[in-house]
MARLUMVEX-706485 format. One line per field, with one value per residue (C-alpha): residue number from 1; chain; x, y, z. Coordinates in steps of 0.1 Angstrom, whole numbers. Layout:
pos c(NUM|...)
unit c(A|...)
x c(X|...)
y c(Y|...)
z c(Z|...)
//
This chain:
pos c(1|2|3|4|5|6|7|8|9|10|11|12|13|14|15|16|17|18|19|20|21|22|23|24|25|26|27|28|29|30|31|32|33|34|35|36|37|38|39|40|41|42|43|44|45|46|47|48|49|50|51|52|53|54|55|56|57|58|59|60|61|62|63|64|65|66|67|68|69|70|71|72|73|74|75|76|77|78|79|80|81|82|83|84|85|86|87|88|89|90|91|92|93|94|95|96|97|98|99|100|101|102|103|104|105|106|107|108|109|110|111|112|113|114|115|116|117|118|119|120|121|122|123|124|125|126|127|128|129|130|131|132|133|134|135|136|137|138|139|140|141|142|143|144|145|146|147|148|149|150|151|152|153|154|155|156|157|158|159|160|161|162|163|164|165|166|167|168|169|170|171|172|173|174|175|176|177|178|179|180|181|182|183|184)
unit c(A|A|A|A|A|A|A|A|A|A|A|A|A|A|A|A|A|A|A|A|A|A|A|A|A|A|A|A|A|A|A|A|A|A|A|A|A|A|A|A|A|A|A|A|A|A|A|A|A|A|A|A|A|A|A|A|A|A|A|A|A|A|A|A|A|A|A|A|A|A|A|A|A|A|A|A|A|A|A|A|A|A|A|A|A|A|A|A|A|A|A|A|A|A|A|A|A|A|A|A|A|A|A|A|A|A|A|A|A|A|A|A|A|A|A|A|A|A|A|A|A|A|A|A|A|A|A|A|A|A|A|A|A|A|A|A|A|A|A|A|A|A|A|A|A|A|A|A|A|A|A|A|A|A|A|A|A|A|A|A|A|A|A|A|A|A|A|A|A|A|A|A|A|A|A|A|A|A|A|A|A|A|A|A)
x c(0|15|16|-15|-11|-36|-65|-96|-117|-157|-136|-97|-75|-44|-11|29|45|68|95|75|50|77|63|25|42|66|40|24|54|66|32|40|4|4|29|17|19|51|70|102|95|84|103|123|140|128|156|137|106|127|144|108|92|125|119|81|91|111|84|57|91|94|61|39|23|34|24|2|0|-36|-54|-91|-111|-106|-85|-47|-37|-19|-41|-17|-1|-8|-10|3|41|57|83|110|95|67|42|21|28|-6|1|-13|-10|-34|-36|-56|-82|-94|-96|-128|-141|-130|-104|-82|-105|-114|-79|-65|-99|-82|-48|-58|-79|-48|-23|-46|-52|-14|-1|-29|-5|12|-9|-17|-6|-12|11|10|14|-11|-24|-32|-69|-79|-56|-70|-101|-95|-76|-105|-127|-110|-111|-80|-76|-55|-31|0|4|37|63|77|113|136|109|123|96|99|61|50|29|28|-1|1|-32|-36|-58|-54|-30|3|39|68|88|59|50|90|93|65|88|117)
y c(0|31|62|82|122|127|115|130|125|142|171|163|169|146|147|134|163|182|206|234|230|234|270|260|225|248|269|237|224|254|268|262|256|225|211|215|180|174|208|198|181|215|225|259|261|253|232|205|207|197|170|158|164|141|113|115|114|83|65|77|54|26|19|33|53|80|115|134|175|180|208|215|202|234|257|250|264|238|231|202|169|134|100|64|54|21|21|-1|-26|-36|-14|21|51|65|103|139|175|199|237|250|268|240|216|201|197|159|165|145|110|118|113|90|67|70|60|30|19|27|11|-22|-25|-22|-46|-61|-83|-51|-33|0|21|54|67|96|111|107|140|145|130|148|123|95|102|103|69|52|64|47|15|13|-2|10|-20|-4|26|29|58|75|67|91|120|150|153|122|123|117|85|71|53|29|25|-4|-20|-50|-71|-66|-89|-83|-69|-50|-34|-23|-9|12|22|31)
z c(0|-9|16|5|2|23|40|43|77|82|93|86|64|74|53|59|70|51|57|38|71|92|109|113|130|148|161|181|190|210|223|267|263|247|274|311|314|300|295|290|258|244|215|216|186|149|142|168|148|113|127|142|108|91|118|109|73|80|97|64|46|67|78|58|85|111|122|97|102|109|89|92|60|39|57|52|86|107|139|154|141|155|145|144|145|149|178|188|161|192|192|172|191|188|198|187|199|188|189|218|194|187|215|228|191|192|167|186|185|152|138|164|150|114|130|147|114|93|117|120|82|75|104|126|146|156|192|195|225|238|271|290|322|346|349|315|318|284|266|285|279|242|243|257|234|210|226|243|282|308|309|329|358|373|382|349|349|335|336|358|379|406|412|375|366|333|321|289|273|247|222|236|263|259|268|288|254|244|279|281|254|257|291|273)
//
């Protein structure tokens, strides 16, 4: 199956990333907004957004699936970037940010439903996991949603603040291999 263009959802418009969307994807990247639950991952410079948007490039090559940039149907503004990718060779990395003008429209569902579907078609053996930090209930709320169980809580190791828990949501059981990776 070839990596399609773009995909059209009911109110999506999800393409591969490309370095000419590198300041709308910039723009959500760096907004402090978008990381209260995880701030040090925010991006500061542009040159971390271009090296994301290569590494999402390289997953659209490998795997025939990764992060798309998320446009509203008919607008070509950039309103956040999310998606499928297949890490460590155990699991899809279902993950999204989304520009705070438009949350609590379901964006986030709607193209996290269109990952999952893509990532099941392309390699069904393969789970589907979604991990965060406890405190972000918006996320979990969206992961279960879309069908995926709570299947791991634990200390976040490695995550500068000692009180964080991370969660790992799934579309179904997952092994010892599977389970650590997604703790990596």
């Amino acid at each position: 199956m070839p990596v399609p263009p773009r995909v059209l959802t009911d109110r999506l418009d999800l393409r591969p990333p490309l370095e000419s969307d590198l300041d709308g994807l910039f723009a959500i990247t760096s907004d402090p907004r978008l990381w209260r639950h995880f701030p040090a991952l925010r991006h500061t410079s542009p040159d971390q957004t271009l090296t994301r948007i290569h590494e999402w490039g390289t997953s659209w090559r490998e795997s025939r699936l990764g992060t798309w940039a998320v446009r509203e149907r008919g607008d070509e503004r950039i309103v956040g970037n999310g998606g499928c990718t297949l890490t460590r060779g155990a699991f899809w990395n279902l993950g999204y940010r989304l520009s705070v003008d438009v949350h609590g429209k379901g964006y986030a569902t709607e193209l996290s439903r269109e990952a999952i579907r893509r990532a099941t078609e392309l390699a069904p053996e393969v789970p589907v996991v979604a991990y965060l930090l406890e405190h972000n209930a918006a996320s979990a709320r969206v992961a279960q949603r879309v069908g995926l169980t709570l299947v791991h809580r634990a200390p976040d190791r490695g995550n500068p603040d000692p009180d964080a828990i991370r969660l790992v949501y799934a579309d179904r059981p997952l092994d010892d291999a599977q389970l650590a990776a997604t703790l990596l």
